[in-house]
C-alpha positions in Angstrom: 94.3 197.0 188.4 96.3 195.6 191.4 93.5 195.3 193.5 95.2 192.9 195.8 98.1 194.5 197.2 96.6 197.5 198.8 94.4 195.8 200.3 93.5 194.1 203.2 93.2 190.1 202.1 89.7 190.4 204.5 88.0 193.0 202.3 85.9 191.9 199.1 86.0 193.4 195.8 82.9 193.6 194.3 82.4 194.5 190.8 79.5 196.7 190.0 77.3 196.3 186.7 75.9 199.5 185.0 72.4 198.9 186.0 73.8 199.3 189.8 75.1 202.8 189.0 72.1 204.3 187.1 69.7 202.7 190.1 71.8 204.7 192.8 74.4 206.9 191.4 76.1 207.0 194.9 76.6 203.1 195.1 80.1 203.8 194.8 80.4 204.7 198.3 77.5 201.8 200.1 80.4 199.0 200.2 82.3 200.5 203.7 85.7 198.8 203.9 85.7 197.3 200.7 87.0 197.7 197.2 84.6 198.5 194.4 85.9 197.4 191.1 84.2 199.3 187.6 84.8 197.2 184.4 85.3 199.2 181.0 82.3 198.0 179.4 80.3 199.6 182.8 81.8 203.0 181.5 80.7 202.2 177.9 77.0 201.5 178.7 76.9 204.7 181.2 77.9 206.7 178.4 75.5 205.2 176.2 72.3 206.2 178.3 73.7 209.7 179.4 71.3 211.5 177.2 67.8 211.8 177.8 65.6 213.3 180.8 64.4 210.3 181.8 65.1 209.2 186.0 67.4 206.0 184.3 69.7 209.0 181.9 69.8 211.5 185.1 71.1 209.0 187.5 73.8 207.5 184.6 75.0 211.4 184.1 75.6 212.3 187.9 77.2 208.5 188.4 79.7 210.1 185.6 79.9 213.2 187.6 80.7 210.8 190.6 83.3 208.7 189.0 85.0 211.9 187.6 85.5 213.5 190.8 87.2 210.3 191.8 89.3 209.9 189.3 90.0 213.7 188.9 91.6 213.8 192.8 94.1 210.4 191.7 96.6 210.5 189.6 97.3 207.8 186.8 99.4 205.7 189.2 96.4 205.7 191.7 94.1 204.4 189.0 96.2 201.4 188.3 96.7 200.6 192.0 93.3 201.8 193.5 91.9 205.2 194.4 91.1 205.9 198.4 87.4 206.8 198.9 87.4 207.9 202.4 88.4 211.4 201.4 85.8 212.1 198.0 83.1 210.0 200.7 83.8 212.0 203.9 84.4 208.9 205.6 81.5 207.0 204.4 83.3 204.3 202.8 87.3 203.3 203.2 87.9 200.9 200.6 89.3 201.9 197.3 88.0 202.9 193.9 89.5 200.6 191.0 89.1 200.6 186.9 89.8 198.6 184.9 93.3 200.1 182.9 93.7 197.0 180.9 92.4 194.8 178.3 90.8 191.2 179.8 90.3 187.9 177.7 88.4 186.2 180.3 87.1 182.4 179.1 83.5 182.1 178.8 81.4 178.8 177.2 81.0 179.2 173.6 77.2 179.5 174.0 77.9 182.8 175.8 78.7 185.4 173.0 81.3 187.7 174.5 79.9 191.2 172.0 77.3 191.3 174.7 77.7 193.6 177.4 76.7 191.5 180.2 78.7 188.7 179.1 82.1 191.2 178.9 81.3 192.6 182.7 81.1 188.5 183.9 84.1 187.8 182.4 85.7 190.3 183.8 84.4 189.3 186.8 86.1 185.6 186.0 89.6 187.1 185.2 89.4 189.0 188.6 88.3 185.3 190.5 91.5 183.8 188.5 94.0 186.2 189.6 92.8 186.7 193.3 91.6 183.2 194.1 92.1 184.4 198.0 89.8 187.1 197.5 85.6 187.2 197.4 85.6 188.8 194.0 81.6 189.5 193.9 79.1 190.9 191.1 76.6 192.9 192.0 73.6 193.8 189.5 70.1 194.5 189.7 69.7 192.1 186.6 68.4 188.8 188.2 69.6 186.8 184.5 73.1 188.1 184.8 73.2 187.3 188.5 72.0 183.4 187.3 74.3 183.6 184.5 77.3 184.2 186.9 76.3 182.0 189.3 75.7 179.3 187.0 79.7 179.9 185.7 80.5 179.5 189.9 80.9 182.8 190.3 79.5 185.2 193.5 77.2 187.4 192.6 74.2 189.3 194.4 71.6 192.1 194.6 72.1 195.2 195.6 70.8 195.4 198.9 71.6 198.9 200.4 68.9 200.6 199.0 66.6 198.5 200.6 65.1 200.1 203.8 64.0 196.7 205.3 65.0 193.0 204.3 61.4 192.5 205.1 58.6 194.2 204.9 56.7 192.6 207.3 58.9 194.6 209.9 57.2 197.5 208.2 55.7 200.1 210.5 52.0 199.8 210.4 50.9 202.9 212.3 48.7 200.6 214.7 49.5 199.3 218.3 46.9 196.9 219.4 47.0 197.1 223.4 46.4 193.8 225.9 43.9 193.2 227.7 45.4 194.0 230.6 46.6 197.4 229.8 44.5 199.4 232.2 45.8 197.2 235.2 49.4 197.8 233.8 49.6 201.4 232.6 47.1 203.0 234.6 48.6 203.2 238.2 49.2 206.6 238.0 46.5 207.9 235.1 45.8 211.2 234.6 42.5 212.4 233.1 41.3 215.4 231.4 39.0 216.7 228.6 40.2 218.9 225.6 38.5 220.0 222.8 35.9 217.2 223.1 38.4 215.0 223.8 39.5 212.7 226.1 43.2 212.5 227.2 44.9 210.0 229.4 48.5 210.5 230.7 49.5 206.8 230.9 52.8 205.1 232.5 54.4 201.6 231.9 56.6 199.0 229.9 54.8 199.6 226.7 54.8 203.5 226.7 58.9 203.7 225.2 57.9 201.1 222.1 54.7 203.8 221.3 55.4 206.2 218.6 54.0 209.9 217.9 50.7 210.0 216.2 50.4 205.8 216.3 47.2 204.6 216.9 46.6 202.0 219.7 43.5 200.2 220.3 41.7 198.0 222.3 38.6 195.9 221.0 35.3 195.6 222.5 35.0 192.5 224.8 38.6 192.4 226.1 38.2 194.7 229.5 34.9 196.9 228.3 32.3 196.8 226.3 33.0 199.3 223.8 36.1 199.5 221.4 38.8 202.0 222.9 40.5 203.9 220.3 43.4 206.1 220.8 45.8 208.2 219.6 49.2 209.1 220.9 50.1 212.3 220.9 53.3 212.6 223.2 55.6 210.2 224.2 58.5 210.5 226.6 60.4 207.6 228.4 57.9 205.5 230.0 55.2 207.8 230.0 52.8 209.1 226.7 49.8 210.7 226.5 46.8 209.2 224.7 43.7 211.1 223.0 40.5 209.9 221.9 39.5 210.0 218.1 36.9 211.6 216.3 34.7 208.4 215.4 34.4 209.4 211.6 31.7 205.7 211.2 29.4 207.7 212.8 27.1 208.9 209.9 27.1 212.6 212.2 30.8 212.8 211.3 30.5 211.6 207.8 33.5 213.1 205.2 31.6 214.1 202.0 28.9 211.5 202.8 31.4 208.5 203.4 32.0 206.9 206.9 34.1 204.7 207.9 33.2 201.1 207.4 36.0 199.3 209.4 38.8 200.5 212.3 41.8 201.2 210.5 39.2 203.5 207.5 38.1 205.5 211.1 42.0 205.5 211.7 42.7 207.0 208.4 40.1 209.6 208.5 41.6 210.9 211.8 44.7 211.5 209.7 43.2 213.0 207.0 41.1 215.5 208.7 43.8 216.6 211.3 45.1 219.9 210.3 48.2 219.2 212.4 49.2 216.3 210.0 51.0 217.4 207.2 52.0 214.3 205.8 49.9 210.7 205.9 51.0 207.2 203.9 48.0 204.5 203.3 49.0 201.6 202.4 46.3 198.5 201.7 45.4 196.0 198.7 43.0 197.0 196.2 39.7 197.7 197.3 40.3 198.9 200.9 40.2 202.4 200.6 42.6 204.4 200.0 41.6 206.8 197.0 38.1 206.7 198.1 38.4 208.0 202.0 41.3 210.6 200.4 39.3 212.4 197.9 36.4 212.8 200.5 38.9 214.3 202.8 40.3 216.3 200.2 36.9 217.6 199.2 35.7 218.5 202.5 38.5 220.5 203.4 38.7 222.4 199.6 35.2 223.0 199.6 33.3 223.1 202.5 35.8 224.1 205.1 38.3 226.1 202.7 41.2 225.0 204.3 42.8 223.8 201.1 42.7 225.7 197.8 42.9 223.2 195.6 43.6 219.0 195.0 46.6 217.8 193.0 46.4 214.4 192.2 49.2 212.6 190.5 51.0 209.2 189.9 53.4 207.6 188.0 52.5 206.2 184.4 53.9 202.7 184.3 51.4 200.6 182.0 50.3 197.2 183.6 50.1 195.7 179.5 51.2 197.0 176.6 52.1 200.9 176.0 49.5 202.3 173.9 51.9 205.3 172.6 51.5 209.0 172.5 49.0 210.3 173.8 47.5 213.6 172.2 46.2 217.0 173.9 47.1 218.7 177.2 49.2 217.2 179.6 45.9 217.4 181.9 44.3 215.4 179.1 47.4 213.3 178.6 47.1 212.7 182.6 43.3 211.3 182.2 43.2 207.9 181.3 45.5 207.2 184.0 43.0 208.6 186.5 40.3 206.1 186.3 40.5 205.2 189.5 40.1 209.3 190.4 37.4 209.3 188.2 35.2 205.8 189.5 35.5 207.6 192.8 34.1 210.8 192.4 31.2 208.8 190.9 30.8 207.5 194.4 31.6 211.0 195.9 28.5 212.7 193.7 26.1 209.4 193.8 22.3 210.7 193.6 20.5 209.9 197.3 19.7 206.4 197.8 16.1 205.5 199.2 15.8 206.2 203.0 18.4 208.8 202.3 17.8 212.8 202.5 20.7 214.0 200.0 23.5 212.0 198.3 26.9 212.5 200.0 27.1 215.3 197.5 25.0 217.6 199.5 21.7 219.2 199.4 22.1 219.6 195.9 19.1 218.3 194.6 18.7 216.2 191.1 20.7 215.5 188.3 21.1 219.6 188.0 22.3 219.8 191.5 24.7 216.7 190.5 26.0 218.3 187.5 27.0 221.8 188.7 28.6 219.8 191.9 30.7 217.8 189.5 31.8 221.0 187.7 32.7 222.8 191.0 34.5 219.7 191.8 36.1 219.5 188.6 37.7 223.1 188.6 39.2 222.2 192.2 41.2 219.1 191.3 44.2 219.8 189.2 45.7 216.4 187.4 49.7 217.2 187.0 52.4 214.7 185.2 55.6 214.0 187.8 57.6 215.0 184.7 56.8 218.4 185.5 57.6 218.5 189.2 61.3 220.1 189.9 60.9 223.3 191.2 57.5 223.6 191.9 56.1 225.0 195.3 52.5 224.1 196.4 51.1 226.3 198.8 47.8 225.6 200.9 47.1 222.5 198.4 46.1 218.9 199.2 48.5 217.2 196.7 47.7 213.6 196.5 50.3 210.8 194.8 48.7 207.3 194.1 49.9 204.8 193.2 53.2 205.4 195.1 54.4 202.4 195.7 56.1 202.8 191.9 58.0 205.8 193.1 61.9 205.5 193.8 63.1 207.3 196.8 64.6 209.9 194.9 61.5 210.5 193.0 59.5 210.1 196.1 62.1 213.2 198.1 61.5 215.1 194.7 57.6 215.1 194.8 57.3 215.6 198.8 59.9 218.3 198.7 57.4 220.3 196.7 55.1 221.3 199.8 55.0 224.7 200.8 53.2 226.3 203.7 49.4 225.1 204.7 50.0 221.9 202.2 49.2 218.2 202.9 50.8 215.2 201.0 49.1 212.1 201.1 50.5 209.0 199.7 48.9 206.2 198.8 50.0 202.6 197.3 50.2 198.8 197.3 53.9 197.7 197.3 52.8 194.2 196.3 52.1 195.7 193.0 55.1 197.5 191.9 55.1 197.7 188.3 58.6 199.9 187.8 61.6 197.8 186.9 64.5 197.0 189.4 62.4 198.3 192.4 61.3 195.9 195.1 59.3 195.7 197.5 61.8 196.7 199.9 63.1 199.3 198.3 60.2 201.3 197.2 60.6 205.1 197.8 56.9 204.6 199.8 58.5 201.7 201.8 61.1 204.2 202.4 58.8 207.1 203.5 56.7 205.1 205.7 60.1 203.8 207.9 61.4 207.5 208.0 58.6 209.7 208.4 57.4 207.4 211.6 57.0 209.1 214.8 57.2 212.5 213.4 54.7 214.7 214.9 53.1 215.8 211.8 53.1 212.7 210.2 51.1 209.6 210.5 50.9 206.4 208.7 48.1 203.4 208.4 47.9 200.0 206.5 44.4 199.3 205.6 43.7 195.2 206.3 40.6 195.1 204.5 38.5 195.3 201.4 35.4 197.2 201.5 34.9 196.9 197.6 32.7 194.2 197.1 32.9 190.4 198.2 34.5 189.1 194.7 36.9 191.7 194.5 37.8 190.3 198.3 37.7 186.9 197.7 39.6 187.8 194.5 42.6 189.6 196.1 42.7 186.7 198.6 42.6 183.7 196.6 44.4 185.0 193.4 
């Protein structure tokens, strides 16, 4: 347990708490030069949630596996005095691996009681302060009453931040580029024009052009230069030239998906994603009430049964309870999936609605009556397929529309997991809120949709848009605003 004297005086030691290890089972090698320190009561609680199938008893198994490849490669001498990483790493971290080989009778207030795990793991922590007092000695938990708890003793401790894909999500790609006014003036020196598939494209060139990524959408609003919006897509960027498109304008009630049009920019935006066979893979993100399930199922509808480009919807989500769990759930699992498909189901209420006045059909169809209504809610019924992620490892979905709500609750892992299940002809559209992540230990920043949405941009069969606003009614609005 020397950690001092092969070491550089520089490098911290940072002494990892179970729930850091069951989070990522490869923290071990996200600290770079510096030591990592594993306390015995660490071990003890990884053991104890080993068994299960659950994401938390999977991760705490293959931290195990991790540890033991470790320590299998050093021999006792290396355990006392600190195991190398570089080489079990490949490189990606050069400090050294230590355990603790001894018992430790740190001093901790009476108040504290020392049979509790978290209490054993800060005082090692204290022990480690008193015998390197030249050396940061830093905890590092995902538990946010431990990390008081040590603090409040005067001892370092912090999050672990690696996982994180941005420190804030403000930074976070938003799939929109809204263009100045001048843009024409400045980028269209040397335009090229041409028409394609009923669209317009423009080869444009200037300072903005290298900032523009694949498949983001820049616009330019009505009143700026013209009088009409200009929408556009990009579609090829190289250097300091890229090459715009026109869109499809899906508010239009000609171009209306499943009877739905778009009712604001960044819906139309969306719609262009969803539509485009090209695009295999599309994130929304937006607060409740802006769009997301409603403009996805319509898509997903269209394309199933009308164009036959899909051969069926899979929908699924996580089940983390906003209240209390209300237990086992009998039947199915398609019938164990349902009540956490409300918001599937209030939607496809929408979808089927019977005709308004002024209207010819509901967005249904020609379907006429409540007949028409019910034998279209059948057919739509025997199309969508409601699947539990508990069931997803080795699955392949071919020429499906799988949709995954409520991402936002999905780790990274989980979220690699569930898009690694498309096979040919399938689309994966995810959709979420990350200000309401209900899973424990994730944040905002390290949501496995944060994480998508920051990797997947700029892919050319990928495309990404975060609805601003709420379409649902004026209180739910006002409510998302105020509250």
């Amino acid at each position: 347990m020397n950690a001092k004297r092969s070491a550089k005086p520089t490098t911290k030691l940072f002494v990892l708490d179970t729930n850091v290890l069951m989070h990522d089972p490869t923290s071990l090698y996200r600290f770079e030069e510096h030591d990592v320190f594993v306390p015995m009561m660490t071990l003890e609680e990884l053991d104890a949630n080993k068994k299960g199938m659950s994401e938390v008893a999977r991760n705490a198994r293959q931290a195990s596996r991790t540890l033991d490849d470790i320590v299998s490669g050093g021999e006792e001498e290396g355990i006392k005095h600190g195991i190398a990483l570089a080489v079990p790493s490949n490189q990606l971290a050069t400090g050294r691996l230590f355990l603790q080989t001894e018992a430790i009778n740190g001093v901790l207030p009476s108040s504290l009681p020392t049979a509790k795990a978290d209490n054993q793991i800060i005082a090692v922590v204290k022990h480690l302060t008193d015998v390197f007092p030249k050396r940061h000695v830093i905890l590092v938990s995902k538990d946010i009453n431990m990390r008081i708890k040590a603090r409040a003793l005067g001892l370092e401790s912090q999050d672990y931040f690696n996982d994180k894909v941005l420190e804030d999500t403000d930074l976070l790609y938003t799939g929109t580029l809204e263009l100045p006014p001048n843009f024409w003036e400045t980028h269209g020196k040397d335009m090229k024009s041409w028409k394609e598939e009923g669209r317009t494209w423009y080869q444009v060139q200037g300072p903005l052009c290298p900032d523009m990524l694949v498949n983001e959408f820049a616009y330019l609003e009505a009143g700026a230069v013209a009088d009409k919006p200009f929408y556009a897509f990009v579609r090829e960027r190289s250097g300091k030239k890229a090459v715009l498109t026109t869109l499809t304008d899906y508010g239009h009630a000609k171009n209306a998906v499943w009877g739905i049009t778009a009712r604001n920019r960044e819906q139309n935006f969306a719609l262009n994603l969803l539509m485009d066979p090209e695009i295999d893979f599309v994130t929304l993100l937006g607060q409740a009430g802006t769009g997301k399930t409603l403009l996805t199922l319509a898509s997903a509808l269209t394309q199933t049964l009308e164009t036959k480009r899909y051969s069926e919807i899979i929908i699924t989500r996580v089940t983390v309870p906003v209240g209390e769990d209300i237990g086992f759930l009998p039947g199915t699992e398609e019938e164990k999936m349902t009540p956490w498909m409300g918001a599937i189901e209030d939607n496809l209420d929408v979808l089927n609605r019977p005709a308004e006045d002024g209207e010819k059909s509901g967005p249904s169809g020609t379907y006429g009556g409540d007949w028409g209504r019910a034998a279209t809610m059948d057919l739509i019924r025997s199309r969508i397929k409601i699947k539990s992620l508990n069931f997803m490892r080795g699955r392949t979905f071919i020429n499906k529309f799988l949709i995954i709500d409520e991402s936002q609750n999905l780790t990274p892992k989980q979220m690699k997991t569930l898009v690694t299940r498309a096979g040919p002809g399938t689309k994966v559209v995810c959709l979420g809120n990350i200000a309401q992540i209900d899973t424990p230990y994730l944040t905002e920043g390290s949501s496995g949709l944060t994480y998508v949405v920051d990797r997947f941009k700029g892919w050319a069969h990928s495309g990404h848009v975060t609805l601003q606003r709420g379409e649902r009614s004026r209180l739910a609005d006002y409510a998302a605003e105020v509250l």
